[in-house]
N, C-alpha and C positions, 0 to 999 in steps of 0.2 A: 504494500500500500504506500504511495506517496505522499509526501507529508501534507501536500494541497489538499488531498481527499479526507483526511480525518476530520472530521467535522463533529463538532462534539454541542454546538449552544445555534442552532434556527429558533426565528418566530416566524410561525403558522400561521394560515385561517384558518375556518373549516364550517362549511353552513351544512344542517341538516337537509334533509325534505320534506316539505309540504305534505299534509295527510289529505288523501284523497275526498273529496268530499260524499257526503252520502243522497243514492237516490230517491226522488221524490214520487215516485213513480206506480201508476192504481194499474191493475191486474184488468187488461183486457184481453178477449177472447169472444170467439165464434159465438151467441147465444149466452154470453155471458158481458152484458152491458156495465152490469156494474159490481166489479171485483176488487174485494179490499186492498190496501195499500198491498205492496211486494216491493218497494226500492230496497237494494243491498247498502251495506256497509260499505263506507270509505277505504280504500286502502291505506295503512303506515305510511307514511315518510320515513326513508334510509336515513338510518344512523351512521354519522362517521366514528369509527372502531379504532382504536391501536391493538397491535398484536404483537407481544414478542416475539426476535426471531434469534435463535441462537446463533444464526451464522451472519449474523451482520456485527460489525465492529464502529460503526462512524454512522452518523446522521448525515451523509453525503449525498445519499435520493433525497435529501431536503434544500440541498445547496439552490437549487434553476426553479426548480417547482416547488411553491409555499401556499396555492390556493385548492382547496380542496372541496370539491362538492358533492353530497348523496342525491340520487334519484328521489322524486315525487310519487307519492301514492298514486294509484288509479281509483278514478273513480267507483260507486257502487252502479250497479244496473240492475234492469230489471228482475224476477224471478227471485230475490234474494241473495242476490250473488252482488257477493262482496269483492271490489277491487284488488287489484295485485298489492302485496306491500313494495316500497320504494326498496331500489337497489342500496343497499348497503357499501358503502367504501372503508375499505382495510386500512390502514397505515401499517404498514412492516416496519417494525423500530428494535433496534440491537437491546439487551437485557442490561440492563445499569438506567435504561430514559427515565428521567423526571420531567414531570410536568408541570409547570408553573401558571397561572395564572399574570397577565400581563399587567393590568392594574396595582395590581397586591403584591406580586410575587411570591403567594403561599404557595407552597406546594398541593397540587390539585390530587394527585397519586402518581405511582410511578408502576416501572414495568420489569420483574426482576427472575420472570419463570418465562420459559421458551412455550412458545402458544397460548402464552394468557393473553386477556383479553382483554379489555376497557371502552368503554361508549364514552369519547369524546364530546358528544353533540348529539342529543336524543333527536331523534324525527318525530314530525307532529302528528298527534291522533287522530286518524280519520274520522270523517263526520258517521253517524249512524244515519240509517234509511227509514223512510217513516214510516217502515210497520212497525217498528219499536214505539212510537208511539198512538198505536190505536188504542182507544178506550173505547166501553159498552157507550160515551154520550159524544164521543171522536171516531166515528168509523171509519171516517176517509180524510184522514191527514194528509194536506197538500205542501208540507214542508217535510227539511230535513235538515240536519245539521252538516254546516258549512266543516270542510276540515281545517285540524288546526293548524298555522302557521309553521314551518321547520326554525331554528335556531341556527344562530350566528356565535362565533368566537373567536376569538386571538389569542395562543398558549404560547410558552417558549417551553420548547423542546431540549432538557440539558442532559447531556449523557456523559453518567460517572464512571468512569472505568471499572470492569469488573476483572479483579486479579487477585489470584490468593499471595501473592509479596508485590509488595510497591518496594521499588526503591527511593530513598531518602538520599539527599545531600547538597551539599553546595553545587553550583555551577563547575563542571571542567573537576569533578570529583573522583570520576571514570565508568559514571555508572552506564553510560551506550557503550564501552570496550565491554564491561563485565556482559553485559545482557548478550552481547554478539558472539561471545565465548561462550558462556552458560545454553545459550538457545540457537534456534536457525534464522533468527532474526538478525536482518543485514540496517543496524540504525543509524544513521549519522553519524561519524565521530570527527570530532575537529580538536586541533588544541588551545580553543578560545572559549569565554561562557557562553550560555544559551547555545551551543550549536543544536539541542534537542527543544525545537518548540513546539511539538507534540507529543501524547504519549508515546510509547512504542510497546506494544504487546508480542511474549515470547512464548511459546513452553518448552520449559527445563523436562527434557526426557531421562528418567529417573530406572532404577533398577526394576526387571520383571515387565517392563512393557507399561509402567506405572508415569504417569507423567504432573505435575502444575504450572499455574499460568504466573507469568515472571512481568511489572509494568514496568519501564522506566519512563520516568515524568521528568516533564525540564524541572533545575534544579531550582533549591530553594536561596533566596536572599536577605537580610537583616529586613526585617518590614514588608515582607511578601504577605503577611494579615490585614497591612493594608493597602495590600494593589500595589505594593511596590513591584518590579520587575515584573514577572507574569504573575506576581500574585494568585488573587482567585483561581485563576486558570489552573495553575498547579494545583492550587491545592483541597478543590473538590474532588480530585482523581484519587485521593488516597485512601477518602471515608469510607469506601467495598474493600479496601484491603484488609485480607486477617490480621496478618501479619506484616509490619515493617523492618525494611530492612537498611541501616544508616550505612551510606560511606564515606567513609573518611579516609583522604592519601596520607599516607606514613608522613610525607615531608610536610606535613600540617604543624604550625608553629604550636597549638595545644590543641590536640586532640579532642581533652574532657571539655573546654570552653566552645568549641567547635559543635560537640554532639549537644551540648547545656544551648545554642543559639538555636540548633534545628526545633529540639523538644521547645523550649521559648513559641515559637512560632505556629508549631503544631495546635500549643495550648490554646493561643489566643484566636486561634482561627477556631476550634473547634477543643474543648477540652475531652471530649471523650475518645480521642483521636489516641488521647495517651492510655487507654485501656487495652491497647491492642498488643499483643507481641513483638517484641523488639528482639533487635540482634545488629550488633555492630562490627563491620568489614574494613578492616584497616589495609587499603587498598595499596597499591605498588611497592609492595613489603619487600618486593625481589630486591630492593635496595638497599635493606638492613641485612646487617650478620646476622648470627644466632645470638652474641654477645649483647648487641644492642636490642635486638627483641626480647630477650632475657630482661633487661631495666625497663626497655616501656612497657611491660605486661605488668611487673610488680606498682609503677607509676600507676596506668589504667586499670588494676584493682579499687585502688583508693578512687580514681579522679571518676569514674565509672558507677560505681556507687551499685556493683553488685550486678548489674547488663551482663550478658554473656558477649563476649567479644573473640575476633578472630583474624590473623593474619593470610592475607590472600595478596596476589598475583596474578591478576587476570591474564596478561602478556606471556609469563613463563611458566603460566599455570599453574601455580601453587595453592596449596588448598581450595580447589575449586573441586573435588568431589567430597570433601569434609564440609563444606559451605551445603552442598548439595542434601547431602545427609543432616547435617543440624536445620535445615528449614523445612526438610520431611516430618523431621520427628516433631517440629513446630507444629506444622498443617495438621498432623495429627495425635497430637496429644490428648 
């Protein structure tokens, strides 16, 4: 997928249909002059539906086309016979979509199981036919009810990545080297910040045929809670993740004030972001001896404050099936 196509934040329309109206209509026939009402019922107006789809990833059918409309009821007719209901239109939306309200911004529901369902925009009720309303002092009712109206709206459509490990860290951390080792995923890497300004979704294939889903997110900056750098952007992509995973490069001037900025940030965006599992990756390690990993491990006891932590080398690959195995036994604890 190209990074143009991840599309993760559209606003919508989306108008129901008109319920077909009901008939008004008296029962004629050969020898029979005067025969009680028979108009049918109006048909539904189509409802516009969201559907999950598991195999979509981006809100990218929503980039060109934003206006959507269901079918109108048909009319009632004669004999009792009641109108077609209005065509139905689906929206196909990847599992993680939220739905907002454009006014408010509340969250309307969202979409988080493959083939659920959701009525965006109810279709209007068709009118009834006016045999519904005979009575013993009304025998020949010459009306009927008109259908109702279909509905109109405007949502914004926001999709939260869904991945069992989000990567965590600064800008130019290593987290698109790590994820393009770890998985088949081929993501940007530059050696400058923001080279990643979309997500990038991988899956880490794991022992037995057993696999998880691996995100990396652009990285995070002092004040990205509020809109600094990409902000928001990043960091509604983490609240599906179970578990987090920090990186931080070895040549980090302090490690423990570095992982204390991300959790910061985390908090004020969202504090229940820190309920999640953690696990920290002290990246481009091929650079230290064993001598000097020896003193930062004893350091990052204290400064860590009890995290599980671990030295990796994406590039010369070190500890990258010991990484692989501690975020197993994470997913499944």
């Amino acid at each position: 997928m190209t990074e143009g196509n991840f599309v993760d934040y559209v606003r919508i329309f989306a108008e129901s249909g008109n319920g077909g109206k009901g008939s008004a209509h008296l029962h004629r026939e050969k020898y029979i002059t005067k025969g009680g009402p028979d108009g049918g019922d109006g048909g539904r107006g189509g409802h516009v539906i969201l559907r999950g789809n598991k195999n979509l990833w981006t809100l990218v059918t929503f980039k060109f086309r934003k206006h959507f409309k269901a079918g109108h009821g048909e009319h009632g007719s004669k004999g009792r016979s009641s109108g077609a209901d209005g065509q139905d239109t689906y929206l196909e939306v990847p599992l993680g979509t939220v739905v907002r309200d454009v006014e408010t911004n509340a969250i309307l529901f969202e979409i988080t199981e493959d083939k659920e369902e959701k009525i965006l925009v109810e279709g209007g009720m068709g009118g009834r036919g006016n045999w519904h309303f005979k009575s013993p002092t009304n025998q020949t009712p010459r009306y009927a009810q008109p259908g109702v109206s279909g509905q109109e709206t405007s949502v914004i459509l926001e999709l939260k990545v869904l991945a069992d490990v989000g990567l965590v860290g600064f800008p130019n951390a290593g987290k698109s080297t790590l994820l393009s080792v770890i998985t088949s995923a081929k993501p940007k890497i530059g050696d400058y910040e923001f080279t990643t300004l979309k997500p990038n979704l991988g899956i880490v294939e794991y022992r037995d045929f057993q696999s998880f889903v691996m995100a990396d997110i652009p990285g995070i900056i002092e004040g990205a809670a509020e809109g600094k750098g990409l902000g928001h952007y990043f960091l509604r992509h983490i609240e599906r993740n179970s578990t987090l995973l920090f990186l931080i490069p070895a040549d980090s001037t302090d490690i423990g004030k570095e992982y204390q900025i991300l959790l910061d940030e985390l908090r004020r965006y969202n504090p229940e972001l820190l309920d999640k599992e953690k696990l920290i990756a002290i990246s481009k390690s091929d650079m230290l001896d064993a001598e000097l990993m020896d003193e930062m491990r004893v350091e990052l006891e204290k400064d860590l404050q009890g995290v599980s932590f671990m030295f990796i080398s994406s590039v010369a690959q070190q500890g990258i099936q010991e990484l692989k195995d501690k975020l197993w036994s994470m997913l499944n604890n």
